[in-house]
C-alpha positions in Angstrom: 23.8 -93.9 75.2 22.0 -97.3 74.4 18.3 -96.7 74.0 15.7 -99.9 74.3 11.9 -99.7 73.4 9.4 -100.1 76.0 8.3 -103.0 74.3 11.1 -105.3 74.6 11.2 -107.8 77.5 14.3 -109.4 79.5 14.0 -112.5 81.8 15.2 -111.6 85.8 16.7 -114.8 87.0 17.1 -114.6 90.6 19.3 -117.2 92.9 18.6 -116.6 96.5 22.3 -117.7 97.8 22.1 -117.3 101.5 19.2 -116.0 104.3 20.9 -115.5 108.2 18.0 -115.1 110.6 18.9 -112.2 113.0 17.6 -112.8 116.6 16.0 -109.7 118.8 13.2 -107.4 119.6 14.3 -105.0 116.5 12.4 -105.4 112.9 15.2 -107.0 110.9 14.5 -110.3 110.8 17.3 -111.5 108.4 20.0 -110.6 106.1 20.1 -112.2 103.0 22.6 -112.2 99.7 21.4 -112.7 96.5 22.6 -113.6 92.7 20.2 -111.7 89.9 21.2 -111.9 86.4 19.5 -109.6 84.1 19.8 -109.7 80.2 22.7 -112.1 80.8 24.9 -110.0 83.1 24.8 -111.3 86.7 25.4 -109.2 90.2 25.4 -110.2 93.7 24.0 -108.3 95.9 24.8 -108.5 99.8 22.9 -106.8 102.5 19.2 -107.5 102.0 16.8 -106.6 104.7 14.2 -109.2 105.6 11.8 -106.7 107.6 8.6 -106.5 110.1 6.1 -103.8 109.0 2.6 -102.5 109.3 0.8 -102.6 106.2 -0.2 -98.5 105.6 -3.9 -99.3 104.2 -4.6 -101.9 106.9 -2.6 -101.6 110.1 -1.4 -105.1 109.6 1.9 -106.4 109.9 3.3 -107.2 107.2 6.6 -108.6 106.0 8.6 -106.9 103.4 12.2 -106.7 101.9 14.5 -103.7 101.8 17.5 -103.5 99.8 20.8 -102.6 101.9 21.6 -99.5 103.3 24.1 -97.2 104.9 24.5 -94.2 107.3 24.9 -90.9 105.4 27.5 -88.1 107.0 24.2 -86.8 108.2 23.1 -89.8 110.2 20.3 -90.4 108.3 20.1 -94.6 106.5 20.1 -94.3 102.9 19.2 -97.1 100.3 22.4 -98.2 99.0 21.2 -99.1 95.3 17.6 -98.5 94.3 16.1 -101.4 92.2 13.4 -100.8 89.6 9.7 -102.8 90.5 10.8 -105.3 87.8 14.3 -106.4 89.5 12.9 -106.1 93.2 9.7 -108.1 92.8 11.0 -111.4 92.1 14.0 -110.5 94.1 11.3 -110.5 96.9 9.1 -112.8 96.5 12.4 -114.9 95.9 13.9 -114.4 99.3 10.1 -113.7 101.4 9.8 -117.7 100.1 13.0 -118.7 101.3 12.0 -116.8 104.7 9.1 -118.7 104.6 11.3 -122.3 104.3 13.6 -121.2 106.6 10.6 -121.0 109.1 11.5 -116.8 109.5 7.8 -115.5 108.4 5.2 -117.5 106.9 2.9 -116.9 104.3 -0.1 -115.6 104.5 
């Protein structure tokens, strides 16, 4: 396999492409799609869940992005792709400001 040193660093560009509010009393607030290049090579990735949720340390609500998920045979919702911190921090600060445009959340 290709090996990389810890010490190298790669620019994450990411392209929010579209954010749909979604309207009721549940804690998805939006879906959103995104475009996130990495070393070059781009993906889009479909499904992204703009989400209400309290804070753990403070009780608070908070708002916070989930990537997309699916129903296992067991009935459980599993993560459909698991991103590393260093491709789903900018891809959330990326779409939580488009939220916060869009009027969906604001910032605090």
């Amino acid at each position: 396999g290709l090996s990389r040193s810890m010490s190298e660093t790669t620019t994450v560009h990411v392209r929010v492409l579209a954010v749909t509010p979604v309207t009721g009393k549940s804690k998805l607030l939006a879906l959103a799609s995104a475009d996130i290049a990495v070393a070059g090579v781009a993906f889009v990735l479909h499904g992204i869940q703009v989400v209400r949720r309290k804070d753990l340390a403070t009780g608070a609500e908070a708002t916070g992005v989930d990537v997309p998920r699916y129903r296992a045979p067991d009935g459980t919702w599993r993560q459909a792709v698991e991103l590393p911190p260093e491709l789903h921090k900018p891809l959330a600060h990326a779409i939580l400001d488009e939220c916060c445009d869009l009027g969906i959340t604001r910032r605090v």
